[in-house]
N, C-alpha and C positions, 0 to 999 in steps of 0.2 A: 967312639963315644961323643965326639966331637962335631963329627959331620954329621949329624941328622938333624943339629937345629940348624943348621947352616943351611943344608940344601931343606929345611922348613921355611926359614924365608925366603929363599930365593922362589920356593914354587909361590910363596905368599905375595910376592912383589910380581911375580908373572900374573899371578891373578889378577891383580889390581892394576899391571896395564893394561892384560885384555881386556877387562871390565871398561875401561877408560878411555879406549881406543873405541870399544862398541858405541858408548855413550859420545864421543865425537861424533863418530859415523853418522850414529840418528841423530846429532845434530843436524851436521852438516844436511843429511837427508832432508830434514824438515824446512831448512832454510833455502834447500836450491828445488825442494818438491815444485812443480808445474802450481799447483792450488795456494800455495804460498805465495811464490813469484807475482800469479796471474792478481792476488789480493793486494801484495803492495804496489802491483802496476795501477790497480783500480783505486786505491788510496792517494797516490800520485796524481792521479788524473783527476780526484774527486778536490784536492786541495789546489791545483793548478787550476780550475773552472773556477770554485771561490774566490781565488784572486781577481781573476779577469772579471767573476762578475763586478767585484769592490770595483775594482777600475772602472767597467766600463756604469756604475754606480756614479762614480764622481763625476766622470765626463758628462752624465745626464742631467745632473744636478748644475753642474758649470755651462749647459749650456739650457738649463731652466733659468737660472740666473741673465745668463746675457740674453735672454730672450722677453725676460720682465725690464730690463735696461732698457729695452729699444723701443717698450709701449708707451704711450705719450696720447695725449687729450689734442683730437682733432678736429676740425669744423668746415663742413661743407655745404653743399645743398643738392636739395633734389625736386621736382618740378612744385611741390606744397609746399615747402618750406626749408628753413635751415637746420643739419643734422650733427650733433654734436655725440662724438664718440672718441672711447679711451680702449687703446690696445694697439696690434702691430702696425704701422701705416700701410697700405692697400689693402690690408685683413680685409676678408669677405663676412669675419665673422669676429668684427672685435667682443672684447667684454660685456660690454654694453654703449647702447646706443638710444640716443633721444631725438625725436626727429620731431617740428613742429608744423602745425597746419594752420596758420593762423585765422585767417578766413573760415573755419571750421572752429577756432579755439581750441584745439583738443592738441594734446602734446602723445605721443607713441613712445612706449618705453619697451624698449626688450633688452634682454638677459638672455645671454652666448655661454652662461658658466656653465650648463648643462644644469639637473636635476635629479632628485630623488623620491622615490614614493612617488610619483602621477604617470600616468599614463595619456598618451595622444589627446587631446583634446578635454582633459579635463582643466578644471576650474583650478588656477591657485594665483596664490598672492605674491606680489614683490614688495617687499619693503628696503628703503630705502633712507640711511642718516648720517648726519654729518652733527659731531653737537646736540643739541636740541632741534635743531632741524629736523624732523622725520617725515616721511609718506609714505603711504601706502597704497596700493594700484592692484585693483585686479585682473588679473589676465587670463589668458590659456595656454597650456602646454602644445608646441608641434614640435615636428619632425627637425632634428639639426640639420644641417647639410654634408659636414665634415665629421661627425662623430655618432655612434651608436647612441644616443639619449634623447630627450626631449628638454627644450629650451622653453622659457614662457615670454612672452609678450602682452603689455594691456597697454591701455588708452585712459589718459585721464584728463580734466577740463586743463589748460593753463593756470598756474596759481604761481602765487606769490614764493608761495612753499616750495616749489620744485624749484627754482632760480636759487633759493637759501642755502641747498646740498652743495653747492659750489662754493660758497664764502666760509670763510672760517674752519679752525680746526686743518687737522694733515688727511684724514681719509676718509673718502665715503665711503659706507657699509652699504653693500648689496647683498640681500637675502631673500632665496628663491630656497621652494620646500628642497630639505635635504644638501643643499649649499650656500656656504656665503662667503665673502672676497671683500677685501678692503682695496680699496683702489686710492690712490692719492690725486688729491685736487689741489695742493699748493703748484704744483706746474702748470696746471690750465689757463693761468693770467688771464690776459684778456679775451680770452674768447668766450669767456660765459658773460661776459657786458655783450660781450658782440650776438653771443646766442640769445641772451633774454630779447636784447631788441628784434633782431629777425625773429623772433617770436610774438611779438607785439602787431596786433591786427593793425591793420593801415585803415586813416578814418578819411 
C-alpha cells in the first residue's frame, strides 16, 4: 500500500532529471554550436576594431593638434614682391598666402583651405575680417596640388584695408564658398609692418 507512492515519485524525480539533463544538453549545445561561437568571435572582433578606431581617433586628433601648434605667420619674397603666409613652414601649400606686386599695385590673395560648391575655374569670392576690418576679393577656383578639391585665388588693388586684417583683434576669418578658418594674427608681430612696407611702391 505503501510503495506505490513512493516508487511514484521516485519515477517523478527521474523525470524531472531527464527533463533537465536534456535542457542542459541543448544548452550547452547552443552555446558551444559552431554559429554561436562563430557570432561571439564576430562580436569580439566588431568591439576590438571600435576600440582601435577611438584610439587611433585620438591619435589623429592629437596630432591635428600639434600640427596647428607648429603654423605660424611667415614672410618671404619672390621676384614681384614680398609674400606673407600662415601655416606649416616649408608648406607648399600654406592656409593662405598674400603676395605683393608693387610696381603693379595689385596684392594676390589665395586660399589653400579647399572649397565647396564651385567647380574648376569658376568665379567666387574670398572674404576676409578681422573686427571691422573686412574685404572682399574676387577670384577663381583651380586645381589644389595636394588634395582632391579646388582652392580660389584673386587679385585686388593695394588698400589700406587689407594691412587692417593684421592689427587688432585675435583672428582673421577667411571665407571661401563652402569653408571658413580663423587663423590667429596676434603672433604675426612685425612682419605685417615689414609686409605692408614691401608692399609700398618705390617712388
Amino acid at each position: 500500500m505503501h510503495r506505490r507512492p513512493f516508487r511514484a515519485i521516485v519515477l517523478s524525480l527521474s523525470i524531472l532529471f531527464v527533463v533537465n539533463t536534456v535542457d542542459r544538453d541543448e544548452a550547452a549545445a547552443r552555446i558551444f554550436h559552431p554559429a554561436t561561437v562563430a557570432s561571439e568571435v564576430q562580436l569580439a572582433a566588431v568591439t576590438s576594431h571600435k576600440k582601435q578606431v577611438k584610439k587611433d581617433a585620438k591619435k589623429g586628433k592629437k596630432k591635428d593638434v600639434a600640427a596647428r601648434d607648429l603654423r605660424v605667420w611667415t614672410l618671404g619674397r619672390d621676384p614681384t614682391g614680398p609674400v606673407l603666409q600662415f601655416g606649416l613652414p616649408g608648406s607648399a601649400e600654406p592656409l593662405i598666402a598674400f603676395s605683393c606686386q608693387p610696381e603693379a599695385g595689385l596684392v594676390r590673395v589665395i586660399s589653400f583651405i579647399g572649397s565647396r560648391g564651385v567647380q574648376l575655374g569658376d568665379g567666387a569670392r574670398l572674404r576676409l575680417s578681422n573686427g571691422p576690418a573686412r574685404m572682399e576679393i574676387a577670384g577663381t577656383a583651380f586645381a589644389a596640388e595636394t588634395k582632391n578639391e579646388v582652392d580660389i585665388g584673386g587679385a585686388t588693388r593695394i588698400d589700406a584695408r587689407l594691412f587692417a586684417l593684421f592689427r587688432g583683434g585675435d583672428t582673421l576669418l577667411l571665407e571661401v564658398p563652402g569653408k571658413k578658418i580663423g587663423l590667429p594674427v596676434k603672433t604675426i608681430g612685425s612682419k605685417a609692418d615689414a609686409f605692408e612696407k614691401g608692399c609700398t611702391p618705390r617712388r
